[in-house]
BADRENTOR-510916 format. One line per 10 residues: their letters; for each residue x, y, z of N, C-alpha, C. Coordinates in pm, 1 decimal. Atoms other than C-alpha are relative to their C-alpha. Layout:
N
a = X,Y,Z,X,Y,Z,X,Y,Z; ...
# end
This chain:
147
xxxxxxxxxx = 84.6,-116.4,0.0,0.0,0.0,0.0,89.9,123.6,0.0; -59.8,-166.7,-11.8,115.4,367.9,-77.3,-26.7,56.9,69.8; -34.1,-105.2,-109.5,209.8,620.6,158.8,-85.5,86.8,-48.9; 79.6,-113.8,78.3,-47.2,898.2,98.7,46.7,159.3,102.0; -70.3,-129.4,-108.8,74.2,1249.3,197.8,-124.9,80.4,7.3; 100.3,-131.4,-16.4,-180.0,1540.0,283.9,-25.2,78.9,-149.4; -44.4,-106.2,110.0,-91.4,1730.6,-2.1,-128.2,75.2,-78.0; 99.4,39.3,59.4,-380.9,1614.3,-200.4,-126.4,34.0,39.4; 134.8,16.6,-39.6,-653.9,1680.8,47.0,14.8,134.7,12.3; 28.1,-151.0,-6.7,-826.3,2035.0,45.0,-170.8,-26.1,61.0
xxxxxxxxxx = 150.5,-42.6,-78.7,-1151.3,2200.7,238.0,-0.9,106.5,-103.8; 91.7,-53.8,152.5,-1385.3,2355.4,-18.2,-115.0,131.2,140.9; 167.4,-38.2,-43.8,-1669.4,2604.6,128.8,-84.2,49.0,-103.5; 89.3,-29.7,82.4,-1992.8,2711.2,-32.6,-19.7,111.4,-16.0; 87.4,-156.1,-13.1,-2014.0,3079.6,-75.5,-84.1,70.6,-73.1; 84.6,-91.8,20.1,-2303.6,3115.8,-225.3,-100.4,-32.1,76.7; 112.2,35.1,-86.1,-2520.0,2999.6,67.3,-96.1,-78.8,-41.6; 91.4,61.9,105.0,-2703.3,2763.0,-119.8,-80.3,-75.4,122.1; 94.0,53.0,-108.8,-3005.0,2640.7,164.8,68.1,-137.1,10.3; -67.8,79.1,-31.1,-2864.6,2281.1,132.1,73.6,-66.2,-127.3
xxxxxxxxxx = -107.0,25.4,126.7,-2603.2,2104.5,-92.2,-92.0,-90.9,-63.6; 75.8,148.2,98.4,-2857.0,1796.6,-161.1,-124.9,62.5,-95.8; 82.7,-49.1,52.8,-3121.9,2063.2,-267.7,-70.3,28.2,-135.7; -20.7,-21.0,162.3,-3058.1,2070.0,-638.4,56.3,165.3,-54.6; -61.3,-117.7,30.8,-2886.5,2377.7,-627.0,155.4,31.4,-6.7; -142.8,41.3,20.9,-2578.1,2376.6,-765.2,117.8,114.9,64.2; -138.4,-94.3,-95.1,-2259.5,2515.6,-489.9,108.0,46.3,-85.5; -113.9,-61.3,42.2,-2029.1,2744.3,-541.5,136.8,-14.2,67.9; -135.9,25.1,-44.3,-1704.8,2581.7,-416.3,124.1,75.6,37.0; -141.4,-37.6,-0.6,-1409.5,2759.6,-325.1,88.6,-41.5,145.4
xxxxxxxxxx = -103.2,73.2,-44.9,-1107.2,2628.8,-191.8,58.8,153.4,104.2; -102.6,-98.8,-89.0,-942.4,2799.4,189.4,80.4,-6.6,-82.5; -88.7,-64.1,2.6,-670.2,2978.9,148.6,142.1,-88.1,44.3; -74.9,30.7,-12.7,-340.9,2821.1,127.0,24.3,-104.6,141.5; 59.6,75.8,-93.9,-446.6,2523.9,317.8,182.6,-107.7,38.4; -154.3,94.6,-37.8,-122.0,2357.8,533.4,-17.0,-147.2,55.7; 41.0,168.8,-84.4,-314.2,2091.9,774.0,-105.1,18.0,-31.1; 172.3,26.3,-69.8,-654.5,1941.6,845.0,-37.4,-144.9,22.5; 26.2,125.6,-26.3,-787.0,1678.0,922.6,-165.1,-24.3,35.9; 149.3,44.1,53.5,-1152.1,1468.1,898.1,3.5,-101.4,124.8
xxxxxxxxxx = 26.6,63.6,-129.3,-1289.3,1304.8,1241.8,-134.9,-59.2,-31.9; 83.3,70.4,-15.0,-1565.1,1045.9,1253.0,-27.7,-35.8,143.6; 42.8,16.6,-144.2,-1740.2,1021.4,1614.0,-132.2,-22.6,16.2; 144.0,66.3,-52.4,-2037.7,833.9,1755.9,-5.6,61.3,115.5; 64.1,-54.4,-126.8,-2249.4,974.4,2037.9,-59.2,-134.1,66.4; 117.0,70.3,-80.5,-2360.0,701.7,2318.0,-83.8,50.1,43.4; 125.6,7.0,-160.7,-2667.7,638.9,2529.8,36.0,-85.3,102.4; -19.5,88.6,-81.3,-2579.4,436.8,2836.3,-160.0,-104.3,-7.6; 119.3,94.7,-35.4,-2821.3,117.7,2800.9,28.6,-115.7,77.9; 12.4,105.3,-100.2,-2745.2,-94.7,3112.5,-125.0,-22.3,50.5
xxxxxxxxxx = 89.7,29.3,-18.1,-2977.8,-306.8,3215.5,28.6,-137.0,102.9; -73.5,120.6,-148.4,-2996.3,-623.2,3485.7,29.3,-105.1,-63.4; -61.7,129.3,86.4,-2922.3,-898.4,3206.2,147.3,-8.6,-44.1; -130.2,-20.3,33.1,-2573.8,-763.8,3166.7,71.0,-46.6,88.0; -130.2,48.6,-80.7,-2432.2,-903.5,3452.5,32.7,117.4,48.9; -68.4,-144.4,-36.3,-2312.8,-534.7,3557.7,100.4,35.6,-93.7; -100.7,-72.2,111.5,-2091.3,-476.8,3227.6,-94.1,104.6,-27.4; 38.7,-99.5,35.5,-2174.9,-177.7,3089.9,-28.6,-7.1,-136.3; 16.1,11.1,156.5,-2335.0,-130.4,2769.9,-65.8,140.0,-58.1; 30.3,-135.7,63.7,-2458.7,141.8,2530.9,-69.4,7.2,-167.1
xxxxxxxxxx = 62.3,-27.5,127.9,-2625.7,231.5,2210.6,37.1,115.6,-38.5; -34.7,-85.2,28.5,-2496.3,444.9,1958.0,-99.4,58.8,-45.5; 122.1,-72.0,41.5,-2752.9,726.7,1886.4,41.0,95.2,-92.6; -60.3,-96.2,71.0,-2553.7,965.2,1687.5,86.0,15.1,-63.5; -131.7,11.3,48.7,-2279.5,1011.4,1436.3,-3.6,128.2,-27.9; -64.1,-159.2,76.6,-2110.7,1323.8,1332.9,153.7,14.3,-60.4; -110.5,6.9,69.1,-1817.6,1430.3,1152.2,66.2,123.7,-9.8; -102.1,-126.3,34.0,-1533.2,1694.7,1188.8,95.9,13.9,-103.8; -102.7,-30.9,96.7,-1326.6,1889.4,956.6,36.8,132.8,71.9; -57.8,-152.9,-14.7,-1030.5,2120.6,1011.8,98.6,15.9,-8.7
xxxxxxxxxx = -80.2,-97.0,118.8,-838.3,2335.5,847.6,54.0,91.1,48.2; -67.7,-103.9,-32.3,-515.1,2519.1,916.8,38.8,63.5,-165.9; -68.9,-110.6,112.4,-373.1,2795.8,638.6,65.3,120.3,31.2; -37.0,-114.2,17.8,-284.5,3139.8,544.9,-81.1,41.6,-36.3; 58.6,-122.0,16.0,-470.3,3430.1,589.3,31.8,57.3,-131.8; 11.8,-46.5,108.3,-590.9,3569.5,232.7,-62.7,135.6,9.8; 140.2,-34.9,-10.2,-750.4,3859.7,220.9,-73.9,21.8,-119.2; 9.1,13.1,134.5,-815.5,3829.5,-148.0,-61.6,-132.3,-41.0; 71.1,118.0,36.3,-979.6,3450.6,-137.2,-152.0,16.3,70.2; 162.6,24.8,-4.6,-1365.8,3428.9,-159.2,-14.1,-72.2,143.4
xxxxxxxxxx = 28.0,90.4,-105.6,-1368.6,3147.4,88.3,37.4,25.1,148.3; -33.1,-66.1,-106.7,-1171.1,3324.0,365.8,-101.5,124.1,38.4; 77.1,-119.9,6.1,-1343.8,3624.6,333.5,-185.4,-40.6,86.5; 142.6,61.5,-81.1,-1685.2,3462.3,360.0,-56.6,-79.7,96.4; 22.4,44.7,-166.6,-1606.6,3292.8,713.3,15.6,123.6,82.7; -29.0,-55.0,-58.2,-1481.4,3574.1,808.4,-118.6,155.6,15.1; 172.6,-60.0,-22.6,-1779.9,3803.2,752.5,-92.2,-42.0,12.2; 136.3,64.0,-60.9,-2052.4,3573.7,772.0,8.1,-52.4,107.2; -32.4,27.8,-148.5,-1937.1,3381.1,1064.1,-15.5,65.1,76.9; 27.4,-40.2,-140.3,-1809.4,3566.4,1289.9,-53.4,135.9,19.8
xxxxxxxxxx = 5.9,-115.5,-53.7,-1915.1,3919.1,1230.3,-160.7,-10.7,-95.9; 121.8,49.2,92.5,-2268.0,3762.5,1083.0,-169.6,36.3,139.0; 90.3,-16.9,-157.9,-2606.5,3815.0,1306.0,-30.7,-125.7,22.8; 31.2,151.7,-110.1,-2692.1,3453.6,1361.5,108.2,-91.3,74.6; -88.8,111.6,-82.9,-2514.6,3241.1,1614.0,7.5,-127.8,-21.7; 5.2,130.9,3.4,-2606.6,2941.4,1519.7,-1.3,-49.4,-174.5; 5.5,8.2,146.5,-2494.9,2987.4,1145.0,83.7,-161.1,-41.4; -32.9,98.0,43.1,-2444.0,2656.2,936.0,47.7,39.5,-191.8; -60.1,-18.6,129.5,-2224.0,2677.2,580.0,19.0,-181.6,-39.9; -2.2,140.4,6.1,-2164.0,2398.1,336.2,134.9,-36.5,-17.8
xxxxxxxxxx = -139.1,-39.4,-6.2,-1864.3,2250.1,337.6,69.4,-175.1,-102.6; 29.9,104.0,64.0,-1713.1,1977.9,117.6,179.9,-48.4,41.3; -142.5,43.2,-15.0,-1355.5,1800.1,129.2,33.4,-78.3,-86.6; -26.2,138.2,90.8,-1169.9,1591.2,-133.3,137.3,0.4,39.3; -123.6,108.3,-55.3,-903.6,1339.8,-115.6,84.6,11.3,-131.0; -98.3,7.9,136.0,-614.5,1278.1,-387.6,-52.2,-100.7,-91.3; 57.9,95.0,4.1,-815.5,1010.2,-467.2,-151.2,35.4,-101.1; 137.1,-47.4,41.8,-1126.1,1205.1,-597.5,-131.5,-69.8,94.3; 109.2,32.4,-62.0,-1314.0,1117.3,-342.6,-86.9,151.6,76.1; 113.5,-70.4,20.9,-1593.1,1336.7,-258.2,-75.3,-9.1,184.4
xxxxxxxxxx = 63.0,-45.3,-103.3,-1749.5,1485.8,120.9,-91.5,91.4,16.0; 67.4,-131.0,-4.1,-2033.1,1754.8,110.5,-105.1,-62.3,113.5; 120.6,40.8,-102.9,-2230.4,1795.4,410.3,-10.7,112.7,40.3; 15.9,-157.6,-28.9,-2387.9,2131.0,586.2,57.8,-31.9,161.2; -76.3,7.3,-135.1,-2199.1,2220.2,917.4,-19.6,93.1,82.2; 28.5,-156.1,-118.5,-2179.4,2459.1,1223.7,171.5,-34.2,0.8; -86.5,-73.0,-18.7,-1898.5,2645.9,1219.8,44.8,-1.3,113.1; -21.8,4.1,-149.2,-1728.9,2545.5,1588.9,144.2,111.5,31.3; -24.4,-132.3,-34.5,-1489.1,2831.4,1603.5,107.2,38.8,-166.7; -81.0,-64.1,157.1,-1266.0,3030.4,1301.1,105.0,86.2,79.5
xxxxxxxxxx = -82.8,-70.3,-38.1,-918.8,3177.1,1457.4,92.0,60.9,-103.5; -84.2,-73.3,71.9,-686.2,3432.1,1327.7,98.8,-59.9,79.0; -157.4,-32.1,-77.9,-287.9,3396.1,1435.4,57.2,88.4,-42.3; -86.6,-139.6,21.0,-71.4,3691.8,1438.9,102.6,12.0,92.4; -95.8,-52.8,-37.9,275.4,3774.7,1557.6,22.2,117.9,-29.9; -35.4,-99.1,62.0,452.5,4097.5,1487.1,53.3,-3.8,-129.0; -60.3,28.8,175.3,644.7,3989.9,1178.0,-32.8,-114.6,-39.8; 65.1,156.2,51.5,449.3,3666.6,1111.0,-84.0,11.7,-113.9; 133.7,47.2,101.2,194.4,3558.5,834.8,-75.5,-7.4,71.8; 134.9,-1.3,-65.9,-133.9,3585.4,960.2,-43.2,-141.8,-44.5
xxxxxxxxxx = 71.4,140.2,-6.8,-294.6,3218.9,978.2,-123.0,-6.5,92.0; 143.2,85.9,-65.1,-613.3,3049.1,1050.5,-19.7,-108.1,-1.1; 45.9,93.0,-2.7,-767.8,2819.8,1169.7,-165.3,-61.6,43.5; 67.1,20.9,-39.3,-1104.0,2679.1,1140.8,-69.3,-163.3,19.7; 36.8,134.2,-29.1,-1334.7,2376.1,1239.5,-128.3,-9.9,6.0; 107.4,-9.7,84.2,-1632.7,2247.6,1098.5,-102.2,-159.0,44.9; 85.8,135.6,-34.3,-1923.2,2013.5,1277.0,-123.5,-41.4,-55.5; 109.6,8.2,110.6,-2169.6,1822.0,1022.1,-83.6,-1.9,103.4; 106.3,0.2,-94.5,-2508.1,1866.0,1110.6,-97.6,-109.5,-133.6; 40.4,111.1,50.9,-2669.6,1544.9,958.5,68.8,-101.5,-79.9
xxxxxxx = -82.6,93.6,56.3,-2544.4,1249.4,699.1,70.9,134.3,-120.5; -169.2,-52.2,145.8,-2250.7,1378.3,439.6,-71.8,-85.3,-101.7; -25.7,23.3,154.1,-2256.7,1322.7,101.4,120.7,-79.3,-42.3; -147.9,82.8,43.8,-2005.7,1066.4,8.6,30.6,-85.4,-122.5; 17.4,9.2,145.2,-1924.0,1018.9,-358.5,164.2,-7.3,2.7; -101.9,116.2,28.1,-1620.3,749.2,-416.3,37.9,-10.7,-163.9; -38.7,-24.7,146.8,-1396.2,814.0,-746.5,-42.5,-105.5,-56.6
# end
């Protein structure tokens, strides 16, 4: 099996707000800003379901899945996709804003799902590059479309 490097993988957002990606309305993609890391998390939510047939082991039912994405770079202020976290997000009037967000692999593999925005940071030194970093929690099933 081949070594696969990062290189290949990029975070996409939607900026034209399109209500949802499955909607039939075709997204307007653009790629963060000089994207360095990120990385794609898969996590189940339990319920504790013990009961007196267990013997006292512990048991559980998974009730929930969700899926993170996130994305370090360089501050643009000239890329669409930066721009439009950075005004709609955080300086946006709803709190509980959801964007769409998509991810591909080197592979052509294929992620679109709508998300909440769990926070969007600037970094800054005095003589540094300005960098960000944000992170992105689906809010229902993804879209998953296999080259």
């Amino acid at each position: 099996m081949a070594i696969e490097t990062g290189l290949g993988w990029k975070v996409q957002v939607d900026d034209a707000e399109a209500a949802d990606p499955f909607d039939g309305i075709t997204p307007t993609w653009k790629d963060l800003p000089q994207q360095r890391t990120g990385g794609l998390q898969f996590q189940t939510n339990d319920a504790e379901a013990n009961h007196k047939d267990n013997a006292g082991w512990g048991d559980s039912l998974t009730v929930s899945r969700s899926l993170t994405v996130t994305a370090e770079g360089f501050a643009d202020p000239n890329n669409v996709a930066y721009l439009y976290l950075v005004d709609t997000v955080n300086f946006g009037a709803a709190t509980d804003h959801t964007v769409n967000v998509r991810v591909l692999n080197p592979d052509g593999d294929d992620y679109i799902f709508r998300a909440k925005v769990d926070s969007f940071d600037l970094s800054f030194g005095f003589d540094e590059v300005v960098g960000f970093t944000v992170s992105f929690t689906s809010r229902g099933q993804p879209q998953v479309t296999r080259a």
